[in-house]
VOGUTOR-931840 format. One record per atom (N, C-alpha, C): residue in three letters; x, y, z. Coordinates in steps of 0.05 Angstrom, whole numbers, plus 5000, padded with zeros to 4 digits. Layout:
ALAXYZ;...
***
This chain:
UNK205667043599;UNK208467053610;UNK208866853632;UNK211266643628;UNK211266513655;UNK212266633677;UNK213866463692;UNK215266623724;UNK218066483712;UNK218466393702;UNK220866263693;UNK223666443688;UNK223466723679;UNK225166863685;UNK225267023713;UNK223566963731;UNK223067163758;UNK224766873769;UNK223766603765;UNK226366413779;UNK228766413769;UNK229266443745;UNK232166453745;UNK233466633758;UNK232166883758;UNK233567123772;UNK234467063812;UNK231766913817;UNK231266883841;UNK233466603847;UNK233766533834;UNK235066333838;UNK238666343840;UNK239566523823;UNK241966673817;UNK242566783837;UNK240566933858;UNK240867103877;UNK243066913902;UNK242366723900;UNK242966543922;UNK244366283923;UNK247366263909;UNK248266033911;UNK248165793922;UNK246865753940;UNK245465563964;UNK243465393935;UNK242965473921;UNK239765453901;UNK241465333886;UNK243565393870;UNK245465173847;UNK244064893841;UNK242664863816;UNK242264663820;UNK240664513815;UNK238764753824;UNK235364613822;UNK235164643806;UNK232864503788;UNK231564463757;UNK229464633763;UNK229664803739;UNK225864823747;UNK225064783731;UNK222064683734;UNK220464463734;UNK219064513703;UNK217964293692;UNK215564463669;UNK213664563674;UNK212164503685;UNK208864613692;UNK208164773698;UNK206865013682;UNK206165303698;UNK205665253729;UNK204665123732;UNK204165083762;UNK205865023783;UNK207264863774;UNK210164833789;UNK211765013787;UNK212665073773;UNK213265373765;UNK212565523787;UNK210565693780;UNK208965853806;UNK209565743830;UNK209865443836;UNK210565323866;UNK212565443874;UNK214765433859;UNK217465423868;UNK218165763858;UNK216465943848;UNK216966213844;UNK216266283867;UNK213066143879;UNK211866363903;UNK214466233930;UNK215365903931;UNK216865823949;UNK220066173955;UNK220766173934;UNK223366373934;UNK223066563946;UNK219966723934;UNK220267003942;UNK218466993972;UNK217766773978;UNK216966794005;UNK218966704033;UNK221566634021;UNK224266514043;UNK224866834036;UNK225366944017;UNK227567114001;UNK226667434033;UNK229867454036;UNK229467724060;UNK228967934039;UNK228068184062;UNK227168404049;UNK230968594031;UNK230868524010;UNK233268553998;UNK232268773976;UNK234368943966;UNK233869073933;UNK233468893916;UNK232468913891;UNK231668793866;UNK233268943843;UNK233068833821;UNK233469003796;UNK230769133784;UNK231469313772;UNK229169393753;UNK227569213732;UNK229669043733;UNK228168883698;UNK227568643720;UNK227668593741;UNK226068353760;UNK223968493763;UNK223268803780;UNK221368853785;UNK219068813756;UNK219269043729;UNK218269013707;UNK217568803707;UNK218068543701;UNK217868283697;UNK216368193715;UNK216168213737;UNK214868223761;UNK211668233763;UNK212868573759;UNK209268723753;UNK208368533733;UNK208868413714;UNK206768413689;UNK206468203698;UNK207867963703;UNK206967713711;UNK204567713740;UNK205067903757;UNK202667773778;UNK200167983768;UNK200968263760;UNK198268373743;UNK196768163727;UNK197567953710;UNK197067803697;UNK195267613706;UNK196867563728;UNK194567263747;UNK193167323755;UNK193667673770;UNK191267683781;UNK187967773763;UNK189167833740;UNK186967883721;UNK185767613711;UNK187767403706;UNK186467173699;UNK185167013719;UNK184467093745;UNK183567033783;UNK180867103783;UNK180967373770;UNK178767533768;UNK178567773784;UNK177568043779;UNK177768233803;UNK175068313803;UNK174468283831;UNK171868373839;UNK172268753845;UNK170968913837;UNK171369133837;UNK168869253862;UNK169469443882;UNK167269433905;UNK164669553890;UNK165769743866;UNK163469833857;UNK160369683849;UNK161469363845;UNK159669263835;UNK158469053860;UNK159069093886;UNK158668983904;UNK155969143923;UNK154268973933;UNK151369013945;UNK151769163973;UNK150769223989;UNK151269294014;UNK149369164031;UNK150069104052;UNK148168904071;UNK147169094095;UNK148169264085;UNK148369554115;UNK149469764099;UNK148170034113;UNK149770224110;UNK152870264109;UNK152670304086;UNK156370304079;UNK157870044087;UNK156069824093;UNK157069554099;UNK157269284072;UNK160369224074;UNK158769034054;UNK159768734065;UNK159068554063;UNK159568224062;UNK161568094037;UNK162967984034;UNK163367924012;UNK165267644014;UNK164967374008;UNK167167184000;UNK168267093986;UNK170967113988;UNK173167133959;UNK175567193969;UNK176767163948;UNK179467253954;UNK180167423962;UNK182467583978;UNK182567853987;UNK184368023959;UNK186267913957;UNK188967933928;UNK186067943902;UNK184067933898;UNK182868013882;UNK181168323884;UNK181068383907;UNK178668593908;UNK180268903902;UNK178768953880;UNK178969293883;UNK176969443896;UNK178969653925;UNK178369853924;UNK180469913940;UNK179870143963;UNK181970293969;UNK183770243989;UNK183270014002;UNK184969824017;UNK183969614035;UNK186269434028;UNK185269174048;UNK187069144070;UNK185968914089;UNK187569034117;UNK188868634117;UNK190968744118;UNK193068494126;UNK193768424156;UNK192468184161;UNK193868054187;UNK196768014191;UNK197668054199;UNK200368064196;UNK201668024221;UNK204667844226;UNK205367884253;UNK207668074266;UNK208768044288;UNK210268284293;UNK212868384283;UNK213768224263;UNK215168224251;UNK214868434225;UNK212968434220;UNK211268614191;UNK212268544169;UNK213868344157;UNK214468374132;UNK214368154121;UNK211768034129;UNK209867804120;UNK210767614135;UNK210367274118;UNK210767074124;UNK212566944120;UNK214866774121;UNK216666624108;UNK217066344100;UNK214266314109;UNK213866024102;UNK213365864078;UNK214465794059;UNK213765734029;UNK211565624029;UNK209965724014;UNK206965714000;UNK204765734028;UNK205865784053;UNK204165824071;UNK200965934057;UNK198565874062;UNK196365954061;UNK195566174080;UNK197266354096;UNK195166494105;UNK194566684103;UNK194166884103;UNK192867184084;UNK195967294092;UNK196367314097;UNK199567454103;UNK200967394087;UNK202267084082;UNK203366964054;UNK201767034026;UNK199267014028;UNK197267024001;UNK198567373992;UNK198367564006;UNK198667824001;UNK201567973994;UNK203167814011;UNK205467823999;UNK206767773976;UNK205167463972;UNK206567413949;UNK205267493916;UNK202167583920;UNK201467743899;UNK201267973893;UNK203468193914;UNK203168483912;UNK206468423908;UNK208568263913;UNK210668343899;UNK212968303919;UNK215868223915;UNK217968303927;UNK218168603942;UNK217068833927;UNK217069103942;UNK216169083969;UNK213668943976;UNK211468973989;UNK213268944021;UNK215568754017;UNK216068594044;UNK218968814048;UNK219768954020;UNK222769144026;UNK221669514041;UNK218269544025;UNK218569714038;UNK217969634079;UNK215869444072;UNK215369384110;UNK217769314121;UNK219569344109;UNK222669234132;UNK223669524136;UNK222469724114;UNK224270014117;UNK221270104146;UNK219770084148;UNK218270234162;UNK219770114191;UNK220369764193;UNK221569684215;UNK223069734232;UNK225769824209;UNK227769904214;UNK227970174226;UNK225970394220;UNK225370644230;UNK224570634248;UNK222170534252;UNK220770424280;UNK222570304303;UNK224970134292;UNK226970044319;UNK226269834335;UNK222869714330;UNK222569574342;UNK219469394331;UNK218369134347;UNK217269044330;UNK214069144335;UNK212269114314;UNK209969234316;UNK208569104337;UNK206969364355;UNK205269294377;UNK202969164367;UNK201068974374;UNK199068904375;UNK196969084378;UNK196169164357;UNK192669264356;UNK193069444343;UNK196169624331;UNK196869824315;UNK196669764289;UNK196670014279;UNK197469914245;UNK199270104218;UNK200170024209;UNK201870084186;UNK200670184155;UNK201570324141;UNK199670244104;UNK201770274094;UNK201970094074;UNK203470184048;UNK201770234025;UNK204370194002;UNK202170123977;UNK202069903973;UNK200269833950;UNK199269583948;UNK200669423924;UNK203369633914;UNK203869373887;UNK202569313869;UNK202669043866;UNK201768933841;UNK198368773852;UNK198068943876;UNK194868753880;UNK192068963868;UNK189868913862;UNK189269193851;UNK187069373867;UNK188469313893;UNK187069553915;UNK188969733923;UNK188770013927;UNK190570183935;UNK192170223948;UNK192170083969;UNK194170043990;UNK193869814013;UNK195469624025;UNK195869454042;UNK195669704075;UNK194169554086;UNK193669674121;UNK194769384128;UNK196369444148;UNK197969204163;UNK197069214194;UNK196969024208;UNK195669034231;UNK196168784242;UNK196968774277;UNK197468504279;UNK195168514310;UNK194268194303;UNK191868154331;UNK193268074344;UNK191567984365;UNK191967894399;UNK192167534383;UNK193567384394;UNK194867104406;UNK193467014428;UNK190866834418;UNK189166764450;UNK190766434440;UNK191866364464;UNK193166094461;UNK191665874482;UNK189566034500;UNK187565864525;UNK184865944524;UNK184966194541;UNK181766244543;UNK182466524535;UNK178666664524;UNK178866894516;UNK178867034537;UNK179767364538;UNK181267554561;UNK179467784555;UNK179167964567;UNK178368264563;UNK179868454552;UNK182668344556;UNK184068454536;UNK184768394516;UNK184468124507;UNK184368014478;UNK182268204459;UNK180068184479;UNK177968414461;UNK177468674450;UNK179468784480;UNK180569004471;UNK183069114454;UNK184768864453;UNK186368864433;UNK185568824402;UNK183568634393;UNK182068634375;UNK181068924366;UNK179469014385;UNK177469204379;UNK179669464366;UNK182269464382;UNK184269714373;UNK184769674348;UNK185469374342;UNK185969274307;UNK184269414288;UNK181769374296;UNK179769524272;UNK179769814271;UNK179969934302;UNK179270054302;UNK182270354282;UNK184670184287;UNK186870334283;UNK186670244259;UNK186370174236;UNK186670114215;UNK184570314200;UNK181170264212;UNK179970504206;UNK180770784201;UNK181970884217;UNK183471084231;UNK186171144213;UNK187271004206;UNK188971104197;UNK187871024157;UNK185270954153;UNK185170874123;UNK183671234119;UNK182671304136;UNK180071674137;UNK184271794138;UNK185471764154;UNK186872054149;UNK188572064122;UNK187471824111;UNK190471794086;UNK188971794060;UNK184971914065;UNK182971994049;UNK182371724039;UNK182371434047;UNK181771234033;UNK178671164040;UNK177371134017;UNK174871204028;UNK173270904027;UNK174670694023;UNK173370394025;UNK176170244039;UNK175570054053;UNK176769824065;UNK175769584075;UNK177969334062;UNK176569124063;UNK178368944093;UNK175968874114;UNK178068704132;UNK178268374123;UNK180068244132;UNK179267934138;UNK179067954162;UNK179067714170;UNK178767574190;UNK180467534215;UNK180967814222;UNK183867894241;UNK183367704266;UNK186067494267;UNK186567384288;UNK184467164291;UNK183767034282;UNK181666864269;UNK183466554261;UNK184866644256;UNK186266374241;UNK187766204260;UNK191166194261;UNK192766114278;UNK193066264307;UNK191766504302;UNK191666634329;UNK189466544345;UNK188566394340;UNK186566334355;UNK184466404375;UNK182766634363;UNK181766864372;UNK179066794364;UNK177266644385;UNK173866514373;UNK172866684352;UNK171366574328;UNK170666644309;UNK168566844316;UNK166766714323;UNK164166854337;UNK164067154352;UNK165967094368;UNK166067324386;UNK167867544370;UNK170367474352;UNK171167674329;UNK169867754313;UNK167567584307;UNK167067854279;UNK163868004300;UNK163567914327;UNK162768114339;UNK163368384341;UNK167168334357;UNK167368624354;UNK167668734333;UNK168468584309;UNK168968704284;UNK166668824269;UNK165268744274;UNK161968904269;UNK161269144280;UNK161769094321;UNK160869324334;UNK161969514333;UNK164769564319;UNK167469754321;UNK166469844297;UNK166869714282;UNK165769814247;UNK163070034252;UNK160869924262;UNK158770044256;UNK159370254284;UNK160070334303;UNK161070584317;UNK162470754310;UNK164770584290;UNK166570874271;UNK164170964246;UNK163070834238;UNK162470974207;UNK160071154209;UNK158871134240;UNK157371344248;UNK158671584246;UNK160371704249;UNK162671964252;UNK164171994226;UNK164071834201;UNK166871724193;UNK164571674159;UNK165571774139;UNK164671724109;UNK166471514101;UNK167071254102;UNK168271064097;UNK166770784085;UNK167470674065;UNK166170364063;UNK167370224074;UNK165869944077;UNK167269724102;UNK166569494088;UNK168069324087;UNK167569064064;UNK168968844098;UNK167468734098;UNK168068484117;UNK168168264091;UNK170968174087;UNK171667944074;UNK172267714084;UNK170767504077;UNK170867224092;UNK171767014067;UNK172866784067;UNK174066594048;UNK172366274056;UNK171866314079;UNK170765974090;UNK168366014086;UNK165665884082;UNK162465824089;UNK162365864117;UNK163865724136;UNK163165754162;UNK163266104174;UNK165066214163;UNK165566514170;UNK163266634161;UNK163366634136;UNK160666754119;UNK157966714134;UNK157766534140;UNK155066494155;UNK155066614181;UNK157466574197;UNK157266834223;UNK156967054218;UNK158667184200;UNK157567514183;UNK153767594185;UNK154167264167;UNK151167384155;UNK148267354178;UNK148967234193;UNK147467104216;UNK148067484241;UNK150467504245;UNK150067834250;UNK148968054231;UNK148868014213;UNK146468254190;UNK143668254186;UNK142567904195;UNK139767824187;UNK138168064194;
***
């Protein structure tokens, strides 16, 4: 199935769009499908968009590949390592960086796990995080966190969480803002019975939060909750350079 009817639809939505060709190339295609629904505000859909929807990113993501945790090693007690995609892994939730805004990214084809998650779990993903917003009244604090479901990605549910913003030097409260990230996302994956969760690399990226010293706490928080706590813990990394800090803390 292409995206070619998810752009026409998407394209219809918004007179501003009149106009554009779209393109031949599955790939271009996909450019200018993931471009729409990543400007596109948290709005209703139709039914036969959503339908159409589901089958098309169920689709990619089966042709991506899904790593399933079952078949994954453990490096630690209830610890696992793993690099790859996040939009590929099954199990019972992965934890989205996300900013205070909560209802992803808007940047067309942005790369960063925020855009990546959004745009392979679905239009829903960003209407329901605007309804939790809107309840809330205000924008998400730093170090809290949110779940939904997960859509069309094939882990159970999205944990939303936004880090600390080190823009100079690292703080004691950067760390402690970190450390709440894991630690509230943990926390809220045990009361909602989810019994695996996968992090990235919270605040790691544009937040600019030293690599080294993050997946410190992200280690030391991990292995203090799951003392108390029957949960799996998948530390997901995408770069070599990350992976090797992980693994350099497990030797």
């Amino acid at each position: 199935m292409t995206s070619e009817t998810l752009i026409e639809y998407l394209l219809n939505e918004n007179p501003e769009y009149k106009g554009i060709t779209i393109p031949e190339t599955e790939q271009e295609k996909f450019r200018i499908y993931r471009s729409l629904v990543n400007i596109r505000p948290a709005m209703p859909v139709s039914d036969d968009y959503i339908n159409t929807e589901n089958n098309f990113l169920k689709n990619l993501t089966e042709r991506k590949g899904i790593t399933d945790i079952s078949g994954l090693k453990s490096i630690e007690n209830n610890i696992y390592l793993w690099q790859g995609d996040i939009t590929t892994l099954k199990c019972g939730a992965i934890v989205n960086a996300g900013n205070s805004g909560l209802t992803g990214c808007y940047q067309p084809c942005h790369n960063c796990i925020d855009n990546c998650i959004h745009t392979f779990a679905g239009v829903g993903l960003r209407l329901e995080c605007a309804e939790i917003m809107r309840k809330q009244g205000h924008e998400e604090p730093t170090g809290q966190a949110k779940i939904t479901s997960a859509y069309n990605l094939p882990c159970d549910y999205v944990i939303h969480t936004v880090g600390p913003v080190v823009r100079y030097r690292l703080t004691e409260k950067h760390c402690e803002l970190l450390k709440s990230c894991y630690k509230s996302c943990l926390e809220i994956a045990v009361q909602n019975n989810i019994d695996s969760i996968a992090f990235c690399c919270i605040s790691t990226g544009v937040f600019g939060f030293p690599k080294r010293e993050a997946s410190e706490i992200a280690v030391e928080t991990v292995r203090e909750f799951i003392k108390n706590n029957n949960i799996k813990v998948i530390f997901n990394v995408f770069g070599d350079d990350d992976y090797e800090i992980y693994r350099k803390l497990f030797r």
